[in-house]
C-alpha positions as CSV (number, residue, x, y, z in Angstrom):
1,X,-114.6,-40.7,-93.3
2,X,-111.2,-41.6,-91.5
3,X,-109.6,-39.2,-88.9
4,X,-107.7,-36.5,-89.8
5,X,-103.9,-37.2,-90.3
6,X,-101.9,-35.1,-87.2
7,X,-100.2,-33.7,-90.4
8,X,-103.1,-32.6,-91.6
9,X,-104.5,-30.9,-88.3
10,X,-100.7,-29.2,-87.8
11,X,-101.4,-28.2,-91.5
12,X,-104.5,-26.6,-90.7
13,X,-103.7,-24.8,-87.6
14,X,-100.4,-22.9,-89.2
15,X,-102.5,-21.9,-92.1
16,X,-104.8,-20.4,-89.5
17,X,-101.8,-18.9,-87.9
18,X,-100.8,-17.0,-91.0
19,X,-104.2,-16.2,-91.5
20,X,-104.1,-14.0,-88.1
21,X,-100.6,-13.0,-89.0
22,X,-100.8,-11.7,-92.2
23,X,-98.5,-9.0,-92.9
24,X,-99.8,-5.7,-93.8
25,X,-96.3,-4.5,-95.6
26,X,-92.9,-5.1,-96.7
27,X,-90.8,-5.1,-93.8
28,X,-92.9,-7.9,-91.8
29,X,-93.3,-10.2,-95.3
30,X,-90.1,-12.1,-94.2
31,X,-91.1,-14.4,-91.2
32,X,-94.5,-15.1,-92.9
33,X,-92.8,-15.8,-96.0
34,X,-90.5,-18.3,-93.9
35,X,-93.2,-20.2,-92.1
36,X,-95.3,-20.2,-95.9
37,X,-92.3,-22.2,-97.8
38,X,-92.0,-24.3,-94.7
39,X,-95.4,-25.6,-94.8
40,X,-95.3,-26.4,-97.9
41,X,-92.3,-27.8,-97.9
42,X,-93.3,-29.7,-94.9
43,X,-93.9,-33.9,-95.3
44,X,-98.0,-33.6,-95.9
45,X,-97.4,-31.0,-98.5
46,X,-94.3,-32.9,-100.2
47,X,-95.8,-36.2,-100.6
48,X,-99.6,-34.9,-101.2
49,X,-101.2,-37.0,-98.6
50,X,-104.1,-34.4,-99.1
51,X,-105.2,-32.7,-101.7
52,X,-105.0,-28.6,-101.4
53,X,-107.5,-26.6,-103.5
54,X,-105.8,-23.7,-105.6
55,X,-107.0,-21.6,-103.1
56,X,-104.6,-22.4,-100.4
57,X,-101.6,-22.2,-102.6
58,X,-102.0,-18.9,-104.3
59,X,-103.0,-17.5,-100.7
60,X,-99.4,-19.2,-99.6
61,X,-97.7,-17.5,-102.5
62,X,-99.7,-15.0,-103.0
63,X,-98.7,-12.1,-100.1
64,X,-96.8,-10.3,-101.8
65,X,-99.8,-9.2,-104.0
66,X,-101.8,-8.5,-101.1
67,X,-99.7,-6.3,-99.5
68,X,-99.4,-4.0,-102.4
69,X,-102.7,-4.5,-103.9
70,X,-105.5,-3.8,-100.9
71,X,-108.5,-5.2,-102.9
72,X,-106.9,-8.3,-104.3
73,X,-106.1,-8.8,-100.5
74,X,-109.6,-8.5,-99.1
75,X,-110.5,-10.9,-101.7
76,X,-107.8,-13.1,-101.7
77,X,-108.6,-13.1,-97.6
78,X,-112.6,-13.9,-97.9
79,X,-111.9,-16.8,-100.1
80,X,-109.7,-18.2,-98.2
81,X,-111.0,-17.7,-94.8
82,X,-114.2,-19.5,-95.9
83,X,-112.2,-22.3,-97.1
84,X,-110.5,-22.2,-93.8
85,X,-113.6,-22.4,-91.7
86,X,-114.4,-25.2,-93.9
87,X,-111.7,-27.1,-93.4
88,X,-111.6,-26.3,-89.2
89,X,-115.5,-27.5,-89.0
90,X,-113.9,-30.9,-90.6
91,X,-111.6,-31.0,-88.2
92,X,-114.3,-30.8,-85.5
93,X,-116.5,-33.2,-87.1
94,X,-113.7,-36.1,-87.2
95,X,-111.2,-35.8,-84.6
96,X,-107.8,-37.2,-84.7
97,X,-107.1,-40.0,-83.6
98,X,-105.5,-40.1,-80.1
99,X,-101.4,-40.5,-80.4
100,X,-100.0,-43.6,-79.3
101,X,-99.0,-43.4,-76.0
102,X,-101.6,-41.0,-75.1
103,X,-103.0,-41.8,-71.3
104,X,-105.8,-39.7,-71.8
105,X,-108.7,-38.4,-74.0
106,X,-109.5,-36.0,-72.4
107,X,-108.5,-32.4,-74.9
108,X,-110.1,-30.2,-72.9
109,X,-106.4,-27.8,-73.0
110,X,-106.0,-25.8,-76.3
């Protein structure tokens, strides 16, 4: 298996990032919202250089439901956190490549 596209890994990190972010009601849905259209409006999602199970996009569209409807968001947030996980550990297993230019490979820094 090839290395992950950067795309891909910047993918992966701001759906963990909404993950931790969720918003709980109404007024915070906005920003999340934002950042949502934005990834998938983003260049990997546009031209579907990877493929996204359903999962991921009804948990992109889907927080509006979950902030009115407490067990569809537990739900919706299990799913999707395992899928998550699963897609980090695949991260792990093939790194990216390193970016041209890059002096180093050392990546101890997060």
């Amino acid at each position: 298996m090839s290395a992950p596209s950067p795309e891909w890994v910047s993918a992966v990190r701001t759906m963990r990032r909404l993950f931790e972010h969720e918003p709980t009601d109404k007024k915070t849905l906005g920003p999340w919202v934002d950042e949502a259209m934005a990834l998938m409006r983003g260049q990997s999602f546009a031209h579907a250089s990877f493929d996204l199970e359903e999962i991921v996009w009804h948990y992109l569209i889907d927080v509006d439901i979950r902030v009115k409807d407490a067990d569809y968001r537990q739900a919706q947030r299990e799913v999707f956190e395992s899928w998550l996980r699963d897609a980090e550990r695949a991260l792990e297993a093939h790194p990216a490549e390193p970016e041209a230019g890059s002096r180093s490979t050392n990546n101890t820094s997060r």
